[in-house]
PDB file of N, CA, C and O in Angstrom, chain B, residues numbered from 101:
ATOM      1  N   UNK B 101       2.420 -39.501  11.875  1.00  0.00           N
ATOM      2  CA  UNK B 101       2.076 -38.190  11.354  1.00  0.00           C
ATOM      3  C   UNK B 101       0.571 -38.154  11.096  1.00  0.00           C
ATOM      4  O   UNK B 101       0.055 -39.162  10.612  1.00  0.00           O
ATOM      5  N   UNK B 102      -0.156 -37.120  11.365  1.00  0.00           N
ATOM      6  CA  UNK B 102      -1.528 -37.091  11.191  1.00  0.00           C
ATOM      7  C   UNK B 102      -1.491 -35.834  10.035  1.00  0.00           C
ATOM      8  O   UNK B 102      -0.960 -34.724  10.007  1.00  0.00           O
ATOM      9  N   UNK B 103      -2.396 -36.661   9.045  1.00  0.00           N
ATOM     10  CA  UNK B 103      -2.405 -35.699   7.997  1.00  0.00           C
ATOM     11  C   UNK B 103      -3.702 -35.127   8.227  1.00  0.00           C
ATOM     12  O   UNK B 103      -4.497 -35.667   8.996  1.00  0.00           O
ATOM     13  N   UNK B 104      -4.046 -33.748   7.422  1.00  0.00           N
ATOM     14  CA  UNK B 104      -4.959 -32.932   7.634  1.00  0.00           C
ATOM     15  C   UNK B 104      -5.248 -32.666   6.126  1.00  0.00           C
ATOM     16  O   UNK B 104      -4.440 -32.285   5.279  1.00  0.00           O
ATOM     17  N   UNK B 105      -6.807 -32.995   5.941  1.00  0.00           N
ATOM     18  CA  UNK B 105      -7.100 -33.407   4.567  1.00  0.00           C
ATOM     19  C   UNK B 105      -7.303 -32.146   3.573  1.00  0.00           C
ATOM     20  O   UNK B 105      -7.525 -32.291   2.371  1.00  0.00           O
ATOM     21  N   UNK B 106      -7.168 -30.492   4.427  1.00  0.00           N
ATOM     22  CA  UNK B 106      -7.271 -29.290   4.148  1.00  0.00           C
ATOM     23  C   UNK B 106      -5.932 -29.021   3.754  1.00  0.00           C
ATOM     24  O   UNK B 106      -5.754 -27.957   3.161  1.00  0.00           O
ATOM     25  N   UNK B 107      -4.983 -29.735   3.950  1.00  0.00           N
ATOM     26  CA  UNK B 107      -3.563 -29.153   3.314  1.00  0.00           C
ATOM     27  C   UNK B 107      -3.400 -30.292   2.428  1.00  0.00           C
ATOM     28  O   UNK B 107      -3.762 -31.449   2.642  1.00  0.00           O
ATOM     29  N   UNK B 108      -2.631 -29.684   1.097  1.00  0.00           N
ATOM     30  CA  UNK B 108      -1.919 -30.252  -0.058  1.00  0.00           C
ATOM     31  C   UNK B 108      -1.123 -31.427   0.070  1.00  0.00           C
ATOM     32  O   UNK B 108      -1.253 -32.616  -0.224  1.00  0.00           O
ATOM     33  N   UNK B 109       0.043 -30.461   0.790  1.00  0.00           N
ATOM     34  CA  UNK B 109       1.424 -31.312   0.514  1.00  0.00           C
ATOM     35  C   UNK B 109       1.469 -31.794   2.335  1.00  0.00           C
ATOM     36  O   UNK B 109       0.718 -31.296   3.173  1.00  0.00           O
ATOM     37  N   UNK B 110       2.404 -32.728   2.597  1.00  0.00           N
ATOM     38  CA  UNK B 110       2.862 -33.220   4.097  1.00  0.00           C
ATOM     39  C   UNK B 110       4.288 -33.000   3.189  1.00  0.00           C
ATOM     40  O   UNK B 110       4.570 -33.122   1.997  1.00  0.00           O
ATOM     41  N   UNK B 111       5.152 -32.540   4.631  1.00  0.00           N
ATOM     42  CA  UNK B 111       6.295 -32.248   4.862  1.00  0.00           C
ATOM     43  C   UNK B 111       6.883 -33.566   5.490  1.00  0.00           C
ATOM     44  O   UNK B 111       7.105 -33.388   6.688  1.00  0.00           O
ATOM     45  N   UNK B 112       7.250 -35.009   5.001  1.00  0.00           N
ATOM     46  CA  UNK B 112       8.326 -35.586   5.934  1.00  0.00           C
ATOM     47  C   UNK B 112       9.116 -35.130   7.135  1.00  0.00           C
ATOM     48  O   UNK B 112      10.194 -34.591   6.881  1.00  0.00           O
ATOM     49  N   UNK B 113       8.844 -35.226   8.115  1.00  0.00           N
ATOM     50  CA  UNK B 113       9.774 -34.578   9.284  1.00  0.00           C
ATOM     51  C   UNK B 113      11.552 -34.851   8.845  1.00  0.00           C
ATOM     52  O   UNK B 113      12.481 -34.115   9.181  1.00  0.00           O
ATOM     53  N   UNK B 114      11.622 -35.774   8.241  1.00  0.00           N
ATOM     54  CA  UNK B 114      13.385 -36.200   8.072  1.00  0.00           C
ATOM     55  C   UNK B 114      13.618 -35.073   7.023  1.00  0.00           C
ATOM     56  O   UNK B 114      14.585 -34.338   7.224  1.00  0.00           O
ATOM     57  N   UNK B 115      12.925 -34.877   6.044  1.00  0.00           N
ATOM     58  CA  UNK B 115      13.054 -33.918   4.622  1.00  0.00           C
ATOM     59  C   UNK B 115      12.575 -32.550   5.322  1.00  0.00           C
ATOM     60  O   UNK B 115      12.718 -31.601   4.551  1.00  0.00           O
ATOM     61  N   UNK B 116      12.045 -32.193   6.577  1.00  0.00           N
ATOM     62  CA  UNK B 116      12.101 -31.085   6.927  1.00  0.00           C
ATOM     63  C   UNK B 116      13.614 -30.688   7.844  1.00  0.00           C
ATOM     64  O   UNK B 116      14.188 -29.600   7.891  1.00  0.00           O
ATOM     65  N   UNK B 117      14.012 -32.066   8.560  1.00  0.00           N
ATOM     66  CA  UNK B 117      14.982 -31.343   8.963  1.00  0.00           C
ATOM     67  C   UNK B 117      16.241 -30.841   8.461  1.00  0.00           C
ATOM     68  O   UNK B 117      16.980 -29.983   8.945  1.00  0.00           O
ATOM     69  N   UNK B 118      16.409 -31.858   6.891  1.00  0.00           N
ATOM     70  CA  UNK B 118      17.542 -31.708   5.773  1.00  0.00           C
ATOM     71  C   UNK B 118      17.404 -29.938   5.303  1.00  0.00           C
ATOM     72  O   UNK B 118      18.304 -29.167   4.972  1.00  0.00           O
ATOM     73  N   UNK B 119      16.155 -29.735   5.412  1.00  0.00           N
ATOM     74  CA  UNK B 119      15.731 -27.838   4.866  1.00  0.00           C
ATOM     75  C   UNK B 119      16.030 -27.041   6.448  1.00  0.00           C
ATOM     76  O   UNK B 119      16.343 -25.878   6.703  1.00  0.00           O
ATOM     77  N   UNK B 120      15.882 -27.743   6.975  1.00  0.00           N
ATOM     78  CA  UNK B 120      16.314 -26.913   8.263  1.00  0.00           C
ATOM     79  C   UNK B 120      17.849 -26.556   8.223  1.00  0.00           C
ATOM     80  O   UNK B 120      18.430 -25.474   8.303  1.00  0.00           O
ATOM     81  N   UNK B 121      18.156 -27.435   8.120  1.00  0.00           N
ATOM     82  CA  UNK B 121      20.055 -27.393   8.153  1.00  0.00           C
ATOM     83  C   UNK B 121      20.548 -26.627   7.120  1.00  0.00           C
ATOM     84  O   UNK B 121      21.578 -26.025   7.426  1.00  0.00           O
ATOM     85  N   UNK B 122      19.978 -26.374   5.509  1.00  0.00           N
ATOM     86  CA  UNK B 122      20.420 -25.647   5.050  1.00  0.00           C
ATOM     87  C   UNK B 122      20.586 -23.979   5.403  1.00  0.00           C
ATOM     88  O   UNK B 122      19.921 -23.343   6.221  1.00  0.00           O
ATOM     89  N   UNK B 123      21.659 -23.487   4.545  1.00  0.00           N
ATOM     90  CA  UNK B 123      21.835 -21.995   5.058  1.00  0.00           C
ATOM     91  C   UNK B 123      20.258 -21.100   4.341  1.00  0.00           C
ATOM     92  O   UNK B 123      19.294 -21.537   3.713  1.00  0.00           O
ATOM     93  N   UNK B 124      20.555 -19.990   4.724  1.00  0.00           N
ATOM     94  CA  UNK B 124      19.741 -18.991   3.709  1.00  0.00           C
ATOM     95  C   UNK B 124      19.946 -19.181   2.373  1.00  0.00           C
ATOM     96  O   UNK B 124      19.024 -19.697   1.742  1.00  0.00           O
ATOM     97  N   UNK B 125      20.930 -18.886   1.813  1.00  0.00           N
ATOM     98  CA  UNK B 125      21.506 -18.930   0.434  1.00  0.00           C
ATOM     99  C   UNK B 125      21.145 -20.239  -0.072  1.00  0.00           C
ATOM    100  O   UNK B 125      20.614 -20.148  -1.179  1.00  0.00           O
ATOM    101  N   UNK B 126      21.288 -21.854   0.513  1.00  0.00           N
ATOM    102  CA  UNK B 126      20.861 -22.632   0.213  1.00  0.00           C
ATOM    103  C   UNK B 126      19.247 -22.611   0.093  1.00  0.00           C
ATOM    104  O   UNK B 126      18.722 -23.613  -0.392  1.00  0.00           O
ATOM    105  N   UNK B 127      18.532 -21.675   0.448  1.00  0.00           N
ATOM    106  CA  UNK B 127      17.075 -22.398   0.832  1.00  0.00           C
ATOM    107  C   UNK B 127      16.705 -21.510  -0.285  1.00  0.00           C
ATOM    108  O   UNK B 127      15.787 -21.920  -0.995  1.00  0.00           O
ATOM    109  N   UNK B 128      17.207 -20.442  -0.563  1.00  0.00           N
ATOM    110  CA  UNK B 128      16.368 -19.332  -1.396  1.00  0.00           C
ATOM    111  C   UNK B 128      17.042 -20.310  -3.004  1.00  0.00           C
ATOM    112  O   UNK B 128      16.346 -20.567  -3.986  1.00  0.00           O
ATOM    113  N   UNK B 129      18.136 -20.586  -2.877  1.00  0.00           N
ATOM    114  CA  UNK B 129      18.773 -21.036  -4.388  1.00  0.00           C
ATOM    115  C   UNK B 129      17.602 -22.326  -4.762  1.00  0.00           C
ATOM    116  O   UNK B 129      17.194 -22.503  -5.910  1.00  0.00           O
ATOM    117  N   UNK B 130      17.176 -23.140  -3.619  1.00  0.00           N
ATOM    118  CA  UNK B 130      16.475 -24.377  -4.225  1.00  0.00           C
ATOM    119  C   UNK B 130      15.098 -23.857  -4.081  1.00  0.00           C
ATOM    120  O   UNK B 130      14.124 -24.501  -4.470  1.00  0.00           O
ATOM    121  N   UNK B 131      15.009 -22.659  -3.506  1.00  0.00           N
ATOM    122  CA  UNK B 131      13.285 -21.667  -3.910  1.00  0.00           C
ATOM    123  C   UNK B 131      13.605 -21.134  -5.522  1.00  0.00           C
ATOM    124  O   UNK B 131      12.596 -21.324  -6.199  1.00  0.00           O
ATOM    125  N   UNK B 132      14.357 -20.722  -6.061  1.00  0.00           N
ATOM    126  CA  UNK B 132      14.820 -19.793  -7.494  1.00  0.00           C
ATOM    127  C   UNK B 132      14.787 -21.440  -8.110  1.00  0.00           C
ATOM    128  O   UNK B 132      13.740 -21.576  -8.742  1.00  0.00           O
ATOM    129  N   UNK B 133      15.212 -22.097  -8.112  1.00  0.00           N
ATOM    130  CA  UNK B 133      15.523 -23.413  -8.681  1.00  0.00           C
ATOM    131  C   UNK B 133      14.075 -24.027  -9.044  1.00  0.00           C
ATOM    132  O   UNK B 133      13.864 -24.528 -10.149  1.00  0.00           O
ATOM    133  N   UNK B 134      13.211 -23.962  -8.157  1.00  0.00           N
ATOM    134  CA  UNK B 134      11.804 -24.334  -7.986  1.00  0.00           C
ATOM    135  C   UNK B 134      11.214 -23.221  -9.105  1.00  0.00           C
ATOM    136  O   UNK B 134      10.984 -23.692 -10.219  1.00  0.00           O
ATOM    137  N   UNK B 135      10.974 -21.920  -8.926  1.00  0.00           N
ATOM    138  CA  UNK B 135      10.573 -20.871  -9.457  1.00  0.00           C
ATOM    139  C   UNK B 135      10.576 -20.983 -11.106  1.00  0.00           C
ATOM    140  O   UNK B 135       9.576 -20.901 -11.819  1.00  0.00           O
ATOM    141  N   UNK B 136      12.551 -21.283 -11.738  1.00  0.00           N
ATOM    142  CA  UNK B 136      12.962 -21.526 -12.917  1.00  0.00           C
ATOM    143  C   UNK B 136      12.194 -22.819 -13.691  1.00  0.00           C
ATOM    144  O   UNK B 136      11.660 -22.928 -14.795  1.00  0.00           O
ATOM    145  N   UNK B 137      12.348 -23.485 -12.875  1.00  0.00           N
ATOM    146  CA  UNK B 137      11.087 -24.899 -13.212  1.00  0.00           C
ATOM    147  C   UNK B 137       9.554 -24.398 -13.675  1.00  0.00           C
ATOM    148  O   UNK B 137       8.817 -24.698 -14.614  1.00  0.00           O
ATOM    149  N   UNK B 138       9.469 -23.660 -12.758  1.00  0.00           N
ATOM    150  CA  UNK B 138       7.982 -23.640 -12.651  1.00  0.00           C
ATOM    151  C   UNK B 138       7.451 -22.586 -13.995  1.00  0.00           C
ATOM    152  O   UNK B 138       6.276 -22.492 -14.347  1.00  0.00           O
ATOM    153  N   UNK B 139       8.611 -21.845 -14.625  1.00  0.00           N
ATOM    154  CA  UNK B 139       8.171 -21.042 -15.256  1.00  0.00           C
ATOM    155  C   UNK B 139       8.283 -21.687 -16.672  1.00  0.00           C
ATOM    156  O   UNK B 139       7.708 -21.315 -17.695  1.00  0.00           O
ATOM    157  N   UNK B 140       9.207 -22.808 -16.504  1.00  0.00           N
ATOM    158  CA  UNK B 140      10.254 -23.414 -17.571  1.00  0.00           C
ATOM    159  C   UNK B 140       8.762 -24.401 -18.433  1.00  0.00           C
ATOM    160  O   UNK B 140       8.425 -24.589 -19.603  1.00  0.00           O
ATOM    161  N   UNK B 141       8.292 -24.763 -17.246  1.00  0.00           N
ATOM    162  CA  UNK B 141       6.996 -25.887 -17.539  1.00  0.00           C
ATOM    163  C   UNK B 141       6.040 -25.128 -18.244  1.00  0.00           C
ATOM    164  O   UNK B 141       5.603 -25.452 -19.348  1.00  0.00           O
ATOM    165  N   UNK B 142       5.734 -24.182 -17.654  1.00  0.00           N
ATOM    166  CA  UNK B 142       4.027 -23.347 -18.215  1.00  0.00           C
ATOM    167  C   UNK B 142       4.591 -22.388 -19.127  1.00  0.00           C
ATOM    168  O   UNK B 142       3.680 -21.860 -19.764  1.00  0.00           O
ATOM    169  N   UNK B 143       5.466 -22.050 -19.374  1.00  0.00           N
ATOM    170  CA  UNK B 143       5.898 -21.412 -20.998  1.00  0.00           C
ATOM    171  C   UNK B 143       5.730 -22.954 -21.810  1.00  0.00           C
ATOM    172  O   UNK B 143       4.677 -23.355 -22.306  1.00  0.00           O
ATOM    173  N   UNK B 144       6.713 -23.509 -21.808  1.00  0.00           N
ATOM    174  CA  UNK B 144       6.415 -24.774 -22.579  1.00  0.00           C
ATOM    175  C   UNK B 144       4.716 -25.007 -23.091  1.00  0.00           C
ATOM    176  O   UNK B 144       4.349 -25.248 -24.241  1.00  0.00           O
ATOM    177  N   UNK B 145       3.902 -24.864 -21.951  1.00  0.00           N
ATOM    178  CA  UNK B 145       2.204 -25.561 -21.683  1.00  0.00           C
ATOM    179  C   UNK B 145       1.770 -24.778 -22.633  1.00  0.00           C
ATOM    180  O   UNK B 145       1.054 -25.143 -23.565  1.00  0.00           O
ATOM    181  N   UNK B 146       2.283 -23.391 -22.394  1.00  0.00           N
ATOM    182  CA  UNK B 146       0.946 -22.249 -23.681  1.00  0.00           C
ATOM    183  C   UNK B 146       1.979 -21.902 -24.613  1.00  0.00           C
ATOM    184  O   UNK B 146       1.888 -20.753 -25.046  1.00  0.00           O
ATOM    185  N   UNK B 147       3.020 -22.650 -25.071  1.00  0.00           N
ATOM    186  CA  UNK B 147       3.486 -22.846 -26.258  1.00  0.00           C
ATOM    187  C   UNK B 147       2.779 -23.956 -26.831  1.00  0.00           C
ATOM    188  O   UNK B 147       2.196 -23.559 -27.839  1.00  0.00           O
ATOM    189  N   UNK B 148       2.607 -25.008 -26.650  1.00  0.00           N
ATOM    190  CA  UNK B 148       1.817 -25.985 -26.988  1.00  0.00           C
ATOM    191  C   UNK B 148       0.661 -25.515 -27.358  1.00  0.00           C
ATOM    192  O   UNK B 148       0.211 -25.530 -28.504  1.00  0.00           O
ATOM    193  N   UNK B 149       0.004 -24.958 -26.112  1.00  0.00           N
ATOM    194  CA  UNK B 149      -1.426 -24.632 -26.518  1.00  0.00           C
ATOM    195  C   UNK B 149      -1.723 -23.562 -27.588  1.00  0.00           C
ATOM    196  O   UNK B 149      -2.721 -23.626 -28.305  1.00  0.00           O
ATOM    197  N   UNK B 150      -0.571 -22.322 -27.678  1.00  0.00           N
ATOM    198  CA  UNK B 150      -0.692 -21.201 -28.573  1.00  0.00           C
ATOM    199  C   UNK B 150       0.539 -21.460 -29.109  1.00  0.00           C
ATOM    200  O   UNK B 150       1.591 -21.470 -28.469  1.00  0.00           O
ATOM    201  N   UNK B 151       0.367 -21.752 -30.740  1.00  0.00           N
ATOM    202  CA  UNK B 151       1.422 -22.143 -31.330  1.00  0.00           C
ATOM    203  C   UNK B 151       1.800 -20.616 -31.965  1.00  0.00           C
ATOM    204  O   UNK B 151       2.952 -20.231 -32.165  1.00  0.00           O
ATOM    205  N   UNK B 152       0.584 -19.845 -32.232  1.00  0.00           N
ATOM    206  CA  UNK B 152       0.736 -19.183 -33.134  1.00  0.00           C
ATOM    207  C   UNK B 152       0.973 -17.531 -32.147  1.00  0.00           C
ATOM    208  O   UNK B 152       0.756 -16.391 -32.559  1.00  0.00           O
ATOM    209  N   UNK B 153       1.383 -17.881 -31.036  1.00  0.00           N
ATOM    210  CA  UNK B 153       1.951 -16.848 -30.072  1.00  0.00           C
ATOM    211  C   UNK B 153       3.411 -16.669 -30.297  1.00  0.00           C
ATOM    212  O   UNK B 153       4.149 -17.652 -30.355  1.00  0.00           O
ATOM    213  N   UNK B 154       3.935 -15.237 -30.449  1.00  0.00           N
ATOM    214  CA  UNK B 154       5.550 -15.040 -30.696  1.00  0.00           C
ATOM    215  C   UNK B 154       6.260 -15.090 -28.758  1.00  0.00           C
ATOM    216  O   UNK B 154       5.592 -14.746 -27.783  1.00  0.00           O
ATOM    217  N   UNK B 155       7.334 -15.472 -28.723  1.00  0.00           N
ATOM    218  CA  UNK B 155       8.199 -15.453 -27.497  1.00  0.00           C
ATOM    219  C   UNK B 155       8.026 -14.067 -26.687  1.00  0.00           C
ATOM    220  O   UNK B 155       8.390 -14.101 -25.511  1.00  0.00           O
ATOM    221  N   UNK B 156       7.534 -12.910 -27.160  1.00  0.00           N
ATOM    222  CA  UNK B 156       7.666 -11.584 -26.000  1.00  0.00           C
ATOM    223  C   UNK B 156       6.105 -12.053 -25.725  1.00  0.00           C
ATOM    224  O   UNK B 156       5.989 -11.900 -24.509  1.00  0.00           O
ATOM    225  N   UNK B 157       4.752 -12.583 -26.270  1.00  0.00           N
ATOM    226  CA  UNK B 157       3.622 -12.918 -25.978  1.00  0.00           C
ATOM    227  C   UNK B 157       3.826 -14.418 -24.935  1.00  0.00           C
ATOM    228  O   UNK B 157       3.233 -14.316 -23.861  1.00  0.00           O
ATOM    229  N   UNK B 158       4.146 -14.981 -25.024  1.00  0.00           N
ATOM    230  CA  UNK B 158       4.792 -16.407 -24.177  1.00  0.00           C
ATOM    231  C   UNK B 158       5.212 -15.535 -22.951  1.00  0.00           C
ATOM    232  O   UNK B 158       4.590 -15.592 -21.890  1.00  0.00           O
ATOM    233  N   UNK B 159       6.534 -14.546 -23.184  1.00  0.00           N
ATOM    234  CA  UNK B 159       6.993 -14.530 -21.566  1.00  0.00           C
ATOM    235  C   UNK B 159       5.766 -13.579 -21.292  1.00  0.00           C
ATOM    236  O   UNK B 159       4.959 -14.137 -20.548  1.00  0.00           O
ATOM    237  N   UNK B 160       5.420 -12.429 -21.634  1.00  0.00           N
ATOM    238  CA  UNK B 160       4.524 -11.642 -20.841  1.00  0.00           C
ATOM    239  C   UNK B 160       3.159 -12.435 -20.028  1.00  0.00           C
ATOM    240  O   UNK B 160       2.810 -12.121 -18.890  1.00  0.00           O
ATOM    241  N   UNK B 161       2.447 -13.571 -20.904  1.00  0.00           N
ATOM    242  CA  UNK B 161       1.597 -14.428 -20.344  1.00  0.00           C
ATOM    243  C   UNK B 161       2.193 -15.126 -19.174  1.00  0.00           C
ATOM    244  O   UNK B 161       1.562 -15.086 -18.118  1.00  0.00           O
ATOM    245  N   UNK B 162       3.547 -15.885 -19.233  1.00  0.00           N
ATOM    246  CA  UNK B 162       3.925 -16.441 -17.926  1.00  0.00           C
ATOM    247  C   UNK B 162       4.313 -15.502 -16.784  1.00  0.00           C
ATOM    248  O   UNK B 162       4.242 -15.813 -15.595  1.00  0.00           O
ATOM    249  N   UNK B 163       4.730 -14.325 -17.257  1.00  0.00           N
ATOM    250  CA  UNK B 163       4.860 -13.078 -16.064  1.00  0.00           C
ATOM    251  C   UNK B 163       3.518 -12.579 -15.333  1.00  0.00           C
ATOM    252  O   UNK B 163       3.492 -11.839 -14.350  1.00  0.00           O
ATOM    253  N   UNK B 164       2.610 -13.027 -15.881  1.00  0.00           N
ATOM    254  CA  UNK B 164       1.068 -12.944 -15.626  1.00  0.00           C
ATOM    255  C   UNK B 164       0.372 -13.713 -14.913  1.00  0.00           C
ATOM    256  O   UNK B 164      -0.391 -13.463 -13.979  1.00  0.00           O
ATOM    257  N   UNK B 165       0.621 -14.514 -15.317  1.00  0.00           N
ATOM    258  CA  UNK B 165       0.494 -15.599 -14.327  1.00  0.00           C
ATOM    259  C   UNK B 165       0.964 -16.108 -13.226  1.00  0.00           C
ATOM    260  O   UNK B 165       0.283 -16.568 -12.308  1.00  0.00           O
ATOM    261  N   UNK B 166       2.213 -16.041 -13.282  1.00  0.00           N
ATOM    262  CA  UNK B 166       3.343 -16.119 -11.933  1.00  0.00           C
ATOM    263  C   UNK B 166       3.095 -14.903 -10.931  1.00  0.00           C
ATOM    264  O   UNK B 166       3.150 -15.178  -9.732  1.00  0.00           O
ATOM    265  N   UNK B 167       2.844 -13.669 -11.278  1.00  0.00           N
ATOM    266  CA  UNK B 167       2.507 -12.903 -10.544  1.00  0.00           C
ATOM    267  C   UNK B 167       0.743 -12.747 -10.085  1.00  0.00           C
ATOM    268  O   UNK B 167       0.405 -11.727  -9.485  1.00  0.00           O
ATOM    269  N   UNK B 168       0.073 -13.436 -10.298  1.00  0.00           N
ATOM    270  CA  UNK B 168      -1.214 -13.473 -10.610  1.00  0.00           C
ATOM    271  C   UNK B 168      -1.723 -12.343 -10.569  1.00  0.00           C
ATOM    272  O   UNK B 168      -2.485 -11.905  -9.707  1.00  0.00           O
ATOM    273  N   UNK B 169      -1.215 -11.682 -11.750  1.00  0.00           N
ATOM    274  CA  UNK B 169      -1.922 -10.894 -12.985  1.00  0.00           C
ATOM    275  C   UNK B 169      -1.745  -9.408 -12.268  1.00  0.00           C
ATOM    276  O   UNK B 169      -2.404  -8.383 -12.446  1.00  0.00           O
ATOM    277  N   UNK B 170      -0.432  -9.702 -11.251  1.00  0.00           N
ATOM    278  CA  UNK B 170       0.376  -8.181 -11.114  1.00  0.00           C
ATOM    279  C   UNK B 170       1.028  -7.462 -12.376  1.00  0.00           C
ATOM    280  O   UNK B 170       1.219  -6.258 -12.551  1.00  0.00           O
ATOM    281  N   UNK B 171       1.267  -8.363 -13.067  1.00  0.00           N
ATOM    282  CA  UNK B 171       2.534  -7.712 -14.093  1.00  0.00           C
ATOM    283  C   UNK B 171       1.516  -7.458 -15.171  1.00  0.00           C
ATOM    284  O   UNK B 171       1.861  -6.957 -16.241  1.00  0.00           O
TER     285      UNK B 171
END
């Protein structure tokens, strides 16, 4: 495999073909699965960082961010 030092991540060809084989429904559920994580982590991060932020200030900041700064 030749990596290319302008991209992030490398895709394993064996771990690409396991995502190949899944259905739609499988690929979008472990995309939502990814998503729930991702939101699960950085609420946590600026809870830490802003203690003194209430939970509708927490989600609106992570809706802000996840959308980059659509919402």
């Amino acid at each position: 495999m030749i990596l290319d030092p302008r991209r992030i991540e490398v895709l394993d060809e064996a771990m690409a073909e396991v995502l190949r084989r899944k259905t739609p429904a499988e690929r979008l559920a472990i995309g939502f699965g990814l998503w729930r994580s991702a939101r699960k982590m950085l609420r946590g991060q600026l809870a830490s960082l802003h203690p003194e932020w209430d939970a509708a200030r927490l989600d609106r900041e992570v809706a802000r961010r996840l959308s980059h700064g659509a919402v």
